[in-house]
Steps between C-alpha positions, in 0.01 A plus 500: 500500500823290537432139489546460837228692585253356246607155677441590824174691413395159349609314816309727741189486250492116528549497881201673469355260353598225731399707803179566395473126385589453871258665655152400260620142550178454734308700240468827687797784573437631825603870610722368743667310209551817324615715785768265564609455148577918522675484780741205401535722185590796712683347784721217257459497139592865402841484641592176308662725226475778303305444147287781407160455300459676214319833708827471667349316835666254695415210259360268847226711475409309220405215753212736626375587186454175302352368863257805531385437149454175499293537831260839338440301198404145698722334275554126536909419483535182314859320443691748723752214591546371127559884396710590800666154464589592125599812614792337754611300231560838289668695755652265750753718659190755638392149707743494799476343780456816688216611191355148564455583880365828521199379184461238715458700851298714301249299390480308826431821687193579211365197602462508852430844525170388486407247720781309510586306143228250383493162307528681150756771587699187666521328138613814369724585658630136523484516088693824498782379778537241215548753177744705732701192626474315147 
């Protein structure tokens, strides 16, 4: 796998991350969370470029997976912001504004798929407007 690839694959793994940090931020991931997360995958974040995986996928499919694992396991996502923070400082030039936008409409749709956004998913998503800006 080029490096490229292996950067991107990293990328779309910690988006994963975030988005799934976005939607347990009241504690609970609703379907309706989840549906919409697929879609925005489908509709948005495979055509961003072309990385490949190392099974040859689209490597934005990696947003999917680390979410979907996360979710079957009912693991608790802890520092998201400091790691995806560290992670901007590493590879700056992936954070456009444009990048910055689209994370941001994404996990602002995950969070009032269901029942609009609450008090918690506010902060967060407040917090991670802050990483992305910062």
């Amino acid at each position: 796998m080029e490096p490229k690839d292996s950067t991107m694959t990293s990328f779309y793994q910690m988006l994963g991350r975030v988005f799934y940090a976005t939607a347990q931020a009241d504690n609970h991931v609703h379907e309706k969370e989840v549906a919409t997360l697929k879609q925005i995958v489908k509709d948005l974040w495979l055509d961003v470029e072309d990385a490949t995986d190392e099974f040859s996928s689209d490597a934005a499919f990696q947003i999917e997976i680390v979410f979907d694992y996360l979710l079957e396991n009912e693991i608790v996502v802890e520092n998201v912001l400091e790691d995806l923070n560290e992670f901007k400082s590493i590879h700056t030039s992936l954070f456009t504004e444009k990048m910055s936008k689209l994370i941001m409409d994404t996990a602002s749709k995950i969070a009032a798929s269901f029942a609009q956004s609450n008090k918690s998913e506010v902060v967060f998503l407040s917090e991670l407007w802050l990483v992305l800006k910062g």
